[in-house]
C-alpha positions in Angstrom: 111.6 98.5 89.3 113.2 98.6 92.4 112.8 98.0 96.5 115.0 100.3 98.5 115.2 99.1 102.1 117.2 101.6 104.5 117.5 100.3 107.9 118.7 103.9 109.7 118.9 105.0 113.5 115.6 105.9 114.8 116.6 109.8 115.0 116.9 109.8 111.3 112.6 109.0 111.2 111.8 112.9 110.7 114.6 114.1 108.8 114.7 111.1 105.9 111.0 111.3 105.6 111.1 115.1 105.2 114.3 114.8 102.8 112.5 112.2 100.9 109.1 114.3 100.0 111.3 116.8 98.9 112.7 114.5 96.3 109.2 113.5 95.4 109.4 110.3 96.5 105.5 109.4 96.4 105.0 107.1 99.0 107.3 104.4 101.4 106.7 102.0 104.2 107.9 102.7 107.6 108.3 100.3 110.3 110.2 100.2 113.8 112.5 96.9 113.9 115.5 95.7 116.1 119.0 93.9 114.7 122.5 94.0 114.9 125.5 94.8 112.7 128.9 95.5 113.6 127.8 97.5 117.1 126.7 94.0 118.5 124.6 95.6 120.9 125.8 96.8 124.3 125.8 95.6 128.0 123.8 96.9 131.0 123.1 95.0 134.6 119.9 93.9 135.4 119.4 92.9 139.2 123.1 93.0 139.1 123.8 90.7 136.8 125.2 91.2 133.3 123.1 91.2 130.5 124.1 91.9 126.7 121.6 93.1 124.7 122.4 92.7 121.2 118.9 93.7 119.7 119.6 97.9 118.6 116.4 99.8 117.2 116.1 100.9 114.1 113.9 102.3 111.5 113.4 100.6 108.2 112.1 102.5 105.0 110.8 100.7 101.9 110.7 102.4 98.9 109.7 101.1 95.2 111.2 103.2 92.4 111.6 103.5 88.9 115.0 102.1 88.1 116.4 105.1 86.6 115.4 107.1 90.5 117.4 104.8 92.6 120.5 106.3 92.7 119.0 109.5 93.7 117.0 108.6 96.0 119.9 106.3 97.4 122.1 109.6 97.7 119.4 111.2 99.5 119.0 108.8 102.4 122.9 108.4 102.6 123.2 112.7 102.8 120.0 112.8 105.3 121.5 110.0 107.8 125.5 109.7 107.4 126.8 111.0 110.9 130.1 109.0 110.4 129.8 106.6 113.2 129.1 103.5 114.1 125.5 102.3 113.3 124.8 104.8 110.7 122.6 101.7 108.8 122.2 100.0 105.4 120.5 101.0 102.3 119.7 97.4 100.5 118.5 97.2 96.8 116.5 94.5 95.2 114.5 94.1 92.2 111.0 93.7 92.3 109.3 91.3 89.4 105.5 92.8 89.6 103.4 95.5 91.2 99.5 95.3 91.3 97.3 97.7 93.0 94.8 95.9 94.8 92.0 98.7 94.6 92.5 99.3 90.6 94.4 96.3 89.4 96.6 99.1 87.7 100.4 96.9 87.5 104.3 97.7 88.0 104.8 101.3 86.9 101.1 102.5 86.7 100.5 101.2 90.1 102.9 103.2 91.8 
């Protein structure tokens, strides 16, 4: 098993979600996060004064899959949120040792 973390611009929430049902991905974590990549953020003034703000929203999805699914599911997130530029995001994949369903104790493949 797998854990797919894409970290994605926050337009991309509906349309990756959407896209990802239709490849019958069965469930996934979202959560609203801030970082910085390559963009390093941007400056604005405050009061007048300079500030850099170097913290850029994001969306992060978390997916577990079956090994054989990620590279599918990997090309789905990468078609749904490619625009070309800068800031696009990262798709990160790790492997994940064990799995247990709190509610059933079902583990790793029966537990997803």
């Amino acid at each position: 098993m797998k854990r797919i973390c894409a970290v994605v611009r926050p337009t991309m929430l509906e349309p990756l979600k959407e896209a990802l049902f239709q490849a019958d991905v069965s469930g996934m974590t979202i959560s609203q996060v801030h970082g910085c990549g390559n963009q390093h953020g941007w400056s604005e003034y405050v009061r007048g004064n300079e500030v850099i703000l170097n913290m850029v929203p994001k969306i992060k999805f978390e997916i577990i899959a079956d090994d054989d699914r990620v590279d599918d599911i990997v090309d789905v997130i990468i078609a749904t949120t490619r625009t070309g530029e800068v800031g696009d995001g990262k798709i990160f994949v790790s492997n994940i040792e064990r799995v247990v369903r709190i509610r059933t104790g079902e583990e790793n493949n029966a537990a997803l």
